[in-house]
C-alpha positions in Angstrom: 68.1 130.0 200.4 68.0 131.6 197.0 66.7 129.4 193.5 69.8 128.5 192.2 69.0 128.6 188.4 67.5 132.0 189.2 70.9 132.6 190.9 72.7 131.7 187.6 70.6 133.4 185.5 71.1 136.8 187.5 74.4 136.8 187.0 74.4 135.7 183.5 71.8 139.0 183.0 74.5 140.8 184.8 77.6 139.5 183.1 75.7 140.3 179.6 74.8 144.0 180.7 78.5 144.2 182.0 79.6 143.0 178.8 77.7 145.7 176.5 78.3 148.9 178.5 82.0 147.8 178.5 81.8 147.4 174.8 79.9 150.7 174.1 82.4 152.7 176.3 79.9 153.2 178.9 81.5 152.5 181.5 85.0 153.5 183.6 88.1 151.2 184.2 86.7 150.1 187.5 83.0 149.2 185.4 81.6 152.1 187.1 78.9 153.7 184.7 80.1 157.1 183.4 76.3 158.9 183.8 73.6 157.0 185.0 71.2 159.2 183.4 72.5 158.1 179.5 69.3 156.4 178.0 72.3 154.4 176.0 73.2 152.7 179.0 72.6 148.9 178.9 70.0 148.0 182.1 68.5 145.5 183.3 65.0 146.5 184.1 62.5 145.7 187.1 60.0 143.1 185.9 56.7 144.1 184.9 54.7 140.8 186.1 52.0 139.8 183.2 53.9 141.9 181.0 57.1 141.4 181.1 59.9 143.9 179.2 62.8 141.7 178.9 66.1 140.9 181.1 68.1 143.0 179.4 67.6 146.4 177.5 70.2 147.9 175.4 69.0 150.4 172.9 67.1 149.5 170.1 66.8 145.9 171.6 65.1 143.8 174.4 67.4 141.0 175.0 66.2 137.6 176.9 69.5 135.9 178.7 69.4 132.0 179.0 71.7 130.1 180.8 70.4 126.6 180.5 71.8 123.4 179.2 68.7 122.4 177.3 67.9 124.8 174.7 64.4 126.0 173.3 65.9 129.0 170.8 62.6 129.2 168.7 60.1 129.3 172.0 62.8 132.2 173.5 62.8 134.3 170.4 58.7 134.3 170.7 59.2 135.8 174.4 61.8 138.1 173.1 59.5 139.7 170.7 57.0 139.6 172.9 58.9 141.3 175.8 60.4 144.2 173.7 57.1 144.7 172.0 56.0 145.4 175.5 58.9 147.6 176.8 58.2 149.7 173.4 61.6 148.9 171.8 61.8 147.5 167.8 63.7 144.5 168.2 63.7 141.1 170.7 66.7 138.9 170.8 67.8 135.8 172.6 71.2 135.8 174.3 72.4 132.4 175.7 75.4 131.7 177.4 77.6 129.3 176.4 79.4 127.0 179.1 83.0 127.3 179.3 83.3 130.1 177.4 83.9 133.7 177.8 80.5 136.1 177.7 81.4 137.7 174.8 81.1 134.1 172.8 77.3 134.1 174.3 75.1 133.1 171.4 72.5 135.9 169.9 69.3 134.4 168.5 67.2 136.0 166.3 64.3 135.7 164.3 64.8 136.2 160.2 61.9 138.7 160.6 64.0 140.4 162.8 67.0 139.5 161.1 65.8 141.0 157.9 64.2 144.2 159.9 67.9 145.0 161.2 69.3 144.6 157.9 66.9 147.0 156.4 67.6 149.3 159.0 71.1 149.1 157.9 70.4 149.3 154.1 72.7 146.3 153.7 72.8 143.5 151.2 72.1 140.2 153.0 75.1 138.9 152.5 77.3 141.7 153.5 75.5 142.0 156.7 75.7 138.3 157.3 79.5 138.7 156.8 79.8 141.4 158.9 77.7 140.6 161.9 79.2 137.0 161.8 75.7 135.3 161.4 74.5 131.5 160.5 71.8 130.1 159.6 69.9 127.5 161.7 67.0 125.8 159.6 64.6 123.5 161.5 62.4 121.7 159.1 59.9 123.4 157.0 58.1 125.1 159.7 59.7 128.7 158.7 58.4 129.9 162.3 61.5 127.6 163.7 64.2 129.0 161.9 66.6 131.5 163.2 69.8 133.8 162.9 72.8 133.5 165.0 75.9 135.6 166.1 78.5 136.1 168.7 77.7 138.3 171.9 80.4 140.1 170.7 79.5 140.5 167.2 76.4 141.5 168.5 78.1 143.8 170.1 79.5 145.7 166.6 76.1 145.2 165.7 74.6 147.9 168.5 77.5 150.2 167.7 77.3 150.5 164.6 72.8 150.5 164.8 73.2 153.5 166.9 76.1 155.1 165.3 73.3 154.3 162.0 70.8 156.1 163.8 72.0 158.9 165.4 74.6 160.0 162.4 71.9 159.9 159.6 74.6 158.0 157.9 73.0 155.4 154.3 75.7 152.8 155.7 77.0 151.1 158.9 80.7 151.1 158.7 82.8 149.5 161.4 
């Protein structure tokens, strides 16, 4: 008989990846993917052991999926990092899933380095990317290490459009 947490946490990997390559067009009505060789596609990649790469990789980013009831956002952002500095990819992010809600109201967790490192990429003002992006602020104490950013799945979502639209069109701005 199979772990059940590892059960639940498969298929909230699963539901995420589903999620994204829905989003990004990737996929047909049926949630086939359109070519299996597109490096865009959103995977979840065999586990490297000692160094693990992440649950989830969708181009620029390394997400870790948690579906748990107690939370531990700054420990997971640390692994996040960790993992996508191993799987060679810029940015690490948390996505938790959220009970009773739809996947695309899963919570994205990230760092403010991180946070600020995206925004650069985007050459936007802090605020106009917080606006846009949907994010908050969560401040724990003064230990700076413990604070983070946090978004919608499915703001996250715009986010990794409009990053690779960013990217690939040369473009100063991303516009959605």
């Amino acid at each position: 008989m199979a772990n059940p947490n590892k059960v639940k946490g498969t298929q909230w990997e699963s539901a995420v990846r589903d999620y994204l390559n829905a989003f990004l067009g990737l996929v047909d009505a049926h949630g086939k993917v359109l070519d299996p060789f597109d490096a865009g596609n959103v995977r979840r990649p065999a586990q490297e052991g000692a160094k693990d790469v992440g649950d989830i990789h969708a181009v620029p980013f390394v997400l870790e999926a948690k579906n748990t009831a107690s939370p531990a956002v700054p420990t997971w952002i640390r692994q996040a990092e960790i993992e996508a500095m191993h799987a060679g990819f810029p940015f690490g992010v948390v996505v938790r899933k959220v009970r009773g809600s739809s996947v695309a109201m899963g919570r994205v967790h990230v760092s403010v380095r991180t946070w600020t490192r995206m925004r650069l990429a985007h050459q936007m003002p802090t605020e106009e990317f917080a606006a846009l992006y949907g994010w908050s602020v969560s401040l724990r104490g003064l230990d700076t290490s413990r604070w983070y950013l946090t978004t919608t799945l499915r703001d996250f979502a715009h986010l990794v459009v409009d990053y690779r639209r960013h990217m690939t069109a040369g473009v100063s701005r991303a516009v959605r």
